[in-house]
mmCIF file of the C-alpha atoms, coordinates in Angstrom:
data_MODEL
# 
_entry.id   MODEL 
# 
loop_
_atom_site.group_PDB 
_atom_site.id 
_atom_site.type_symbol 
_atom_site.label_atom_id 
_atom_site.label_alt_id 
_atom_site.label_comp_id 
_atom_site.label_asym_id 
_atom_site.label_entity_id 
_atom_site.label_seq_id 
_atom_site.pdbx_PDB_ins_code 
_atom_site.Cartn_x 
_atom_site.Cartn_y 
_atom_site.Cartn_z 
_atom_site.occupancy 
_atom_site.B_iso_or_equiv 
_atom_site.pdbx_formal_charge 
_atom_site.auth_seq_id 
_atom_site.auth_comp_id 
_atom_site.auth_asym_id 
_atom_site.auth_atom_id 
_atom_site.pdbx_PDB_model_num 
ATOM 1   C CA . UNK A 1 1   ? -2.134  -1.490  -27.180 1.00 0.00 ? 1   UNK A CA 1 
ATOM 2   C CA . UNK A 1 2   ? -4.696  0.463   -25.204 1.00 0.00 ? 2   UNK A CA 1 
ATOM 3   C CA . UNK A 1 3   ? -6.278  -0.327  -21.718 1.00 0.00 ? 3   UNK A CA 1 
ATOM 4   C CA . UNK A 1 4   ? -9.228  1.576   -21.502 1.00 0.00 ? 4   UNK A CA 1 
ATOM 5   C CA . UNK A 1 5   ? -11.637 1.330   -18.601 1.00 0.00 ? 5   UNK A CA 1 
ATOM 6   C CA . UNK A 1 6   ? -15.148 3.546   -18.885 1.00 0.00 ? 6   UNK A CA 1 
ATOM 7   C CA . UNK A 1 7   ? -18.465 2.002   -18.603 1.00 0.00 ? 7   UNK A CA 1 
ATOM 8   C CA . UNK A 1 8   ? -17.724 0.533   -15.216 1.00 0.00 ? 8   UNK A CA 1 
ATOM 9   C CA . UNK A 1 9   ? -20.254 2.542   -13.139 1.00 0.00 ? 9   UNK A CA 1 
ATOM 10  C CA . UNK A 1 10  ? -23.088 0.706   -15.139 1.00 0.00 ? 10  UNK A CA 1 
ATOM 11  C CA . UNK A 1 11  ? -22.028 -2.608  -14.319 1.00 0.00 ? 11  UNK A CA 1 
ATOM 12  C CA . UNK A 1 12  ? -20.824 -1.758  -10.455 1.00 0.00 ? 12  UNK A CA 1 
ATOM 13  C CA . UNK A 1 13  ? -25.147 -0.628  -10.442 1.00 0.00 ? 13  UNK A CA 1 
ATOM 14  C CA . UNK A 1 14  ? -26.581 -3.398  -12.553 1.00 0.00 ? 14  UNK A CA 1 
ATOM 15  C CA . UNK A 1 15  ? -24.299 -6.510  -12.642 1.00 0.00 ? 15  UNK A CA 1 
ATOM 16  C CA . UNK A 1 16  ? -26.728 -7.841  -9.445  1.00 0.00 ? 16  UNK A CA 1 
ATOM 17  C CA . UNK A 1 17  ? -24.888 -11.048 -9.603  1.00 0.00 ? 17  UNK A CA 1 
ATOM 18  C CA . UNK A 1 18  ? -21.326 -9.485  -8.956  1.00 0.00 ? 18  UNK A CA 1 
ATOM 19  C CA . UNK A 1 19  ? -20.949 -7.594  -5.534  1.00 0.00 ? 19  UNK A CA 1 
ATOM 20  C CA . UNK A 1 20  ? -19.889 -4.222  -6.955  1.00 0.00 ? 20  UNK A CA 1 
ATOM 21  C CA . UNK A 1 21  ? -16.556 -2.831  -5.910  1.00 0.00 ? 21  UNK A CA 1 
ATOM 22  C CA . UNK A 1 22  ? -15.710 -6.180  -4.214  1.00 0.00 ? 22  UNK A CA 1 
ATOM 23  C CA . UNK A 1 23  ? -15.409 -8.806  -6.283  1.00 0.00 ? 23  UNK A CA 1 
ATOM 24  C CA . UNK A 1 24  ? -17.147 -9.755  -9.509  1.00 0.00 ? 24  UNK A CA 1 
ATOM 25  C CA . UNK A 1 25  ? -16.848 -11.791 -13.144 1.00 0.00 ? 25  UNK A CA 1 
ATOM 26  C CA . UNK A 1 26  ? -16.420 -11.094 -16.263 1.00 0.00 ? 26  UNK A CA 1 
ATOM 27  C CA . UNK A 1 27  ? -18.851 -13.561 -17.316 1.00 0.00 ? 27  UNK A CA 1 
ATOM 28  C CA . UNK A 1 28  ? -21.794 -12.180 -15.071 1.00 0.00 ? 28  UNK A CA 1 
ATOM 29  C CA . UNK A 1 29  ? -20.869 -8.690  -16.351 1.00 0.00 ? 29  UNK A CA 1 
ATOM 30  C CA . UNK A 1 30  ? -20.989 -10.100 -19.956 1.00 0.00 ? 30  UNK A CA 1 
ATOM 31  C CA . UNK A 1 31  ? -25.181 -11.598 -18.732 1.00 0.00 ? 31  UNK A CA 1 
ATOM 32  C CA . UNK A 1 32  ? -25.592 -8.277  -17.859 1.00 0.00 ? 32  UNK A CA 1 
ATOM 33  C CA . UNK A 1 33  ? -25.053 -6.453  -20.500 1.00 0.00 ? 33  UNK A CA 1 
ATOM 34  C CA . UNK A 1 34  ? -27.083 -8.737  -22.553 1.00 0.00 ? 34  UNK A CA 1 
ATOM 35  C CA . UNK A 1 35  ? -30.132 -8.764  -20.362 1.00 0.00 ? 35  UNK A CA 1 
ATOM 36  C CA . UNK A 1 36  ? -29.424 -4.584  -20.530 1.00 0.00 ? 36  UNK A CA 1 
ATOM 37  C CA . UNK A 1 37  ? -29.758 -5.216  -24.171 1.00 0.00 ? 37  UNK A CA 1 
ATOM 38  C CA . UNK A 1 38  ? -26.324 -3.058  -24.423 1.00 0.00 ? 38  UNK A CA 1 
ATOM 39  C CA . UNK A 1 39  ? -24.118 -0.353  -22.306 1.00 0.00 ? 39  UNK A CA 1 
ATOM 40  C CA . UNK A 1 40  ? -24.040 2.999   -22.126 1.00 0.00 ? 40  UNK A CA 1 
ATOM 41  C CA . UNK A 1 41  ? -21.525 5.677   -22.846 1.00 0.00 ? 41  UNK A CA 1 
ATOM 42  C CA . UNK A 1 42  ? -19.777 7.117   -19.413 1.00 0.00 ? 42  UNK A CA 1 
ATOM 43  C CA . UNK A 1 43  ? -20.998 10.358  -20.390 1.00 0.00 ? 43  UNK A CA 1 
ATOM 44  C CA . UNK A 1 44  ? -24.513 9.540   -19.448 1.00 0.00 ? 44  UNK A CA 1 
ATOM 45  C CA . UNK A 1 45  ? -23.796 7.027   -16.785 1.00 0.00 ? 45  UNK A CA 1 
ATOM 46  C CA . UNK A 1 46  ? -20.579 8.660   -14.791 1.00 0.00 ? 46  UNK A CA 1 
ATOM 47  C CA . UNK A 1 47  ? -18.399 6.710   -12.861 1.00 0.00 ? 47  UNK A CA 1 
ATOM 48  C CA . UNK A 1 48  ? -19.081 7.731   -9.082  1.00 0.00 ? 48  UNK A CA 1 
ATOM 49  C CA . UNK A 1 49  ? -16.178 5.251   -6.986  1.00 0.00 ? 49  UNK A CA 1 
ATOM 50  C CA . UNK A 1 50  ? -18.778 3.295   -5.539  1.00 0.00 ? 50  UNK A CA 1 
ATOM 51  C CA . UNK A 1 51  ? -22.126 1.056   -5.939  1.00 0.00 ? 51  UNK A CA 1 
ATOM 52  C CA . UNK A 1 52  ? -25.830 2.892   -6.370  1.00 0.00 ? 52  UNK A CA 1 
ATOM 53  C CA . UNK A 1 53  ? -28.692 2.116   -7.682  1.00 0.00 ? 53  UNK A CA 1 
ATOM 54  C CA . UNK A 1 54  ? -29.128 0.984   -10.886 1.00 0.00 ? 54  UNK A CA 1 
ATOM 55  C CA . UNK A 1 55  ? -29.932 4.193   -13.075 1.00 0.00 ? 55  UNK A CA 1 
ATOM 56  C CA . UNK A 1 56  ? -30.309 2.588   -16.552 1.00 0.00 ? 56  UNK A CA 1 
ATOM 57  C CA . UNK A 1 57  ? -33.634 4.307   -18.012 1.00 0.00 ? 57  UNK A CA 1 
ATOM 58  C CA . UNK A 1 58  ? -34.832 3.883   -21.701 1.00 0.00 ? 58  UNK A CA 1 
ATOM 59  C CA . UNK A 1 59  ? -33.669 7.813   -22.721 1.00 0.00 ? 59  UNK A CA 1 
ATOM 60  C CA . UNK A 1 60  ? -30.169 6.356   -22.448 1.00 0.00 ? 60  UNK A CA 1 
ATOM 61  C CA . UNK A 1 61  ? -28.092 5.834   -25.534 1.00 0.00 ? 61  UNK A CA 1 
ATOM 62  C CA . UNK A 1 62  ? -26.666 2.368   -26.155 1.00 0.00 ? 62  UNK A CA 1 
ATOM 63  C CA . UNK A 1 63  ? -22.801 2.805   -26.795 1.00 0.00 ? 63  UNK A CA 1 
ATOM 64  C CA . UNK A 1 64  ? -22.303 -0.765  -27.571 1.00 0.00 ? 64  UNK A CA 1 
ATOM 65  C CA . UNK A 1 65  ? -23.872 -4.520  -27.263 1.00 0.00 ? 65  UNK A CA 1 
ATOM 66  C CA . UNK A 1 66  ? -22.866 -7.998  -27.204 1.00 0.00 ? 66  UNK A CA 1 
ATOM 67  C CA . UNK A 1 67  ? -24.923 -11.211 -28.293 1.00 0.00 ? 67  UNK A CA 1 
ATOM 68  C CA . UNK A 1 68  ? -22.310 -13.393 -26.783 1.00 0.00 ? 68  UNK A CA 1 
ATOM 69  C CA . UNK A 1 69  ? -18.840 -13.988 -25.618 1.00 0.00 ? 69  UNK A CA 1 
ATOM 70  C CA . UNK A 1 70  ? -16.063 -16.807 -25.252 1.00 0.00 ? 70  UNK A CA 1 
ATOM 71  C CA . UNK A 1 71  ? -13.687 -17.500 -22.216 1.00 0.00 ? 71  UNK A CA 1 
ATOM 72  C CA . UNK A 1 72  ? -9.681  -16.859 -23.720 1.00 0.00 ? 72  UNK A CA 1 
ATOM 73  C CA . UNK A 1 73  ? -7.723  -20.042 -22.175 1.00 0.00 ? 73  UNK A CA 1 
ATOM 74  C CA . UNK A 1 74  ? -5.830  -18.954 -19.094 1.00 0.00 ? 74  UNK A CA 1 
ATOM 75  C CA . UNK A 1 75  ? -2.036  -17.909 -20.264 1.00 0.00 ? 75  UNK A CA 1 
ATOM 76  C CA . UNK A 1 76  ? -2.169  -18.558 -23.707 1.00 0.00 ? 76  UNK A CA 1 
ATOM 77  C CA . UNK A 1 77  ? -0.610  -15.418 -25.192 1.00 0.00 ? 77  UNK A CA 1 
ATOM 78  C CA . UNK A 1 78  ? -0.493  -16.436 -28.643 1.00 0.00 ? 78  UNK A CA 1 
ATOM 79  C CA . UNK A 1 79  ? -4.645  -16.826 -28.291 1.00 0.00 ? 79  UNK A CA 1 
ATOM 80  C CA . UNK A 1 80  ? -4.970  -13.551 -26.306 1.00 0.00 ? 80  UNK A CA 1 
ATOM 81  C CA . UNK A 1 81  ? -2.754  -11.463 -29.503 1.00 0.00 ? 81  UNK A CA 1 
ATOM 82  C CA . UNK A 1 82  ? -5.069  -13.163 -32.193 1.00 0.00 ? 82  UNK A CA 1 
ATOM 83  C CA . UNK A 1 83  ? -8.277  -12.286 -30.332 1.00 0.00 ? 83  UNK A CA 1 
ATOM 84  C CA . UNK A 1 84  ? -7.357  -8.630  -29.800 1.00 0.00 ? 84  UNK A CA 1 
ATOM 85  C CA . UNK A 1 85  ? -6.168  -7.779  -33.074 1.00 0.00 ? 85  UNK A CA 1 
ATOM 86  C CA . UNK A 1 86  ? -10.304 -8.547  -34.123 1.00 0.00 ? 86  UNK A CA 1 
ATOM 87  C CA . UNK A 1 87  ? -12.074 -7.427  -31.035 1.00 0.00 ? 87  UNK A CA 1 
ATOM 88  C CA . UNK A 1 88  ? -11.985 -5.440  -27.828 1.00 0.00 ? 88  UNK A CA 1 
ATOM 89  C CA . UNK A 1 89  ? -11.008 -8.146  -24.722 1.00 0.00 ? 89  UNK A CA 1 
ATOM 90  C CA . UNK A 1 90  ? -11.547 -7.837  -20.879 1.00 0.00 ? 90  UNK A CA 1 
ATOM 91  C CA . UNK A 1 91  ? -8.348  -8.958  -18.654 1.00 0.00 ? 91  UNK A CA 1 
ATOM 92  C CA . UNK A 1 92  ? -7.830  -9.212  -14.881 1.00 0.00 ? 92  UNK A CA 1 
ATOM 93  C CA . UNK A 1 93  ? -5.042  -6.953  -14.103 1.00 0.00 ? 93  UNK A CA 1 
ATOM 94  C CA . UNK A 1 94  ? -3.242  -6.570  -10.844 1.00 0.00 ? 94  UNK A CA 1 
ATOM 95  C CA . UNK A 1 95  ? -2.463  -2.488  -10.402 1.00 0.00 ? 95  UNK A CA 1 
ATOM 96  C CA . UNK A 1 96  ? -1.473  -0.128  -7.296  1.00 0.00 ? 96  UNK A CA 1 
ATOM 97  C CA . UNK A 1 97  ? -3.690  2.231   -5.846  1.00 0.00 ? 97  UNK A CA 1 
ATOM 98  C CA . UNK A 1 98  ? -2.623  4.722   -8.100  1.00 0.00 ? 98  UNK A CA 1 
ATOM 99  C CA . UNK A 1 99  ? -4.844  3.351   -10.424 1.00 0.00 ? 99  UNK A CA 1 
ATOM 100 C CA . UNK A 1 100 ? -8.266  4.656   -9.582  1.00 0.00 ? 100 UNK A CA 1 
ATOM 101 C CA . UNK A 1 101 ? -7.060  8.318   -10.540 1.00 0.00 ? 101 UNK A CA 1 
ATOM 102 C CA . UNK A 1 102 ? -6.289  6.681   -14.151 1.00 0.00 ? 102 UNK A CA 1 
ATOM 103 C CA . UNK A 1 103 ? -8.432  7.442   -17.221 1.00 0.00 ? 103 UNK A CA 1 
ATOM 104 C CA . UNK A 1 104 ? -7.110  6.030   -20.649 1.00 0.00 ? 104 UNK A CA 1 
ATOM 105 C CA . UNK A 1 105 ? -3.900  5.272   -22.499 1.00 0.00 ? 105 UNK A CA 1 
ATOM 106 C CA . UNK A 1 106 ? -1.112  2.643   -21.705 1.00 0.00 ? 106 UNK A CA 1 
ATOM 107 C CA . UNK A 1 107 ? -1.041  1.957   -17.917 1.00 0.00 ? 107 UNK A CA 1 
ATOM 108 C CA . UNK A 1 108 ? 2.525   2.323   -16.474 1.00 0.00 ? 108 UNK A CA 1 
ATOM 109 C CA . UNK A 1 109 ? 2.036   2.697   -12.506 1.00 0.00 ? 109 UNK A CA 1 
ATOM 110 C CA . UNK A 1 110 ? 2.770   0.069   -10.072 1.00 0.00 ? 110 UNK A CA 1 
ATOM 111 C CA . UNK A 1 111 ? 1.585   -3.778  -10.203 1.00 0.00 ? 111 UNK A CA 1 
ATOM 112 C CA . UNK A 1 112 ? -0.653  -5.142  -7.319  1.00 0.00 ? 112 UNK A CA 1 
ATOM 113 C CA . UNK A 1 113 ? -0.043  -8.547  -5.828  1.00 0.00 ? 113 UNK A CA 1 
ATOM 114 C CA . UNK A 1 114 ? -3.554  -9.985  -6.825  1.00 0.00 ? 114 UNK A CA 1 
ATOM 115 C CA . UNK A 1 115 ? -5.917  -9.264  -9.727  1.00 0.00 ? 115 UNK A CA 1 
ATOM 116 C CA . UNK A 1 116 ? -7.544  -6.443  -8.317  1.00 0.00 ? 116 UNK A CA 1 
ATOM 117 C CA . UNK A 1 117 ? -9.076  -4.630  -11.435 1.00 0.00 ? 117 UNK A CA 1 
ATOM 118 C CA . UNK A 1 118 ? -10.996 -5.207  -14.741 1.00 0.00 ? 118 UNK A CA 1 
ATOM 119 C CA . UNK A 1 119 ? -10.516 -3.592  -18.115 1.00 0.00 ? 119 UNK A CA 1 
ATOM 120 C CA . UNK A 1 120 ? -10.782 -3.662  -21.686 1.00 0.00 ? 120 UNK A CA 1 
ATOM 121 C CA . UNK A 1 121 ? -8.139  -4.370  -24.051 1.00 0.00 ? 121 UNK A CA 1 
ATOM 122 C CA . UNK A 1 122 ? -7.932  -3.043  -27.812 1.00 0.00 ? 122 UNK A CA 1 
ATOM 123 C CA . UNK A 1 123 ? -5.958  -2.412  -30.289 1.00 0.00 ? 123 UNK A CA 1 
ATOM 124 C CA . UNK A 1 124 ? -6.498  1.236   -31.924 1.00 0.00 ? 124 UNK A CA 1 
ATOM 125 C CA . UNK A 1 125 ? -4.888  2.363   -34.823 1.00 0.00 ? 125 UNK A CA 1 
# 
């Protein structure tokens, strides 16, 4: 499995129901990529370690979209292996402060002692 973490910057900007770097939801994130009618790649909206002003312009390239999405039931690991073995899924993690110089690959610094980050998790080849 594969934690990877890019697009962030866009909804730290947009996601005006979450409060950037300091607390947020996956389910407001999930609205706003909707009403953004998609996200885009990291290479044309750069991750910058901190909030700004929504950039999103029409000349950006949609990397992905979403039409909907479903809450996974809180601990149920047998749910959470089915799911991602069909489709990219965002988890809470708890992670040191090691973790903002990470960039993609299997995470193996130190644990936090809250749920201090969100990612995406997916299977790839």
């Amino acid at each position: 499995m594969v934690i990877w973490s890019h697009y962030q910057q866009q909804l730290l900007d947009c996601d005006e129901q979450s409060i950037g770097c300091y607390g947020g939801s996956f389910e407001t994130a999930f609205k706003s990529i909707i009403e953004s009618q998609g996200i885009v790649p990291e290479d044309e909206y750069p991750y910058q370690e901190n909030s700004q002003t929504c950039l999103l312009n029409d000349q950006m390239t949609v990397a992905a979209q979403i039409n909907s999405y479903e809450v996974v039931t809180d601990n149920d690991e047998q749910q959470l292996l089915q799911l991602v073995a069909q489709q990219p899924i965002s988890v809470s993690i708890a992670v040191g402060d090691e973790f903002i110089k990470y960039t993609r690959g299997v995470y193996s610094g130190t644990c936090g002692y809250s749920h201090n980050h969100a990612v995406i998790l997916l299977v790839m080849g």
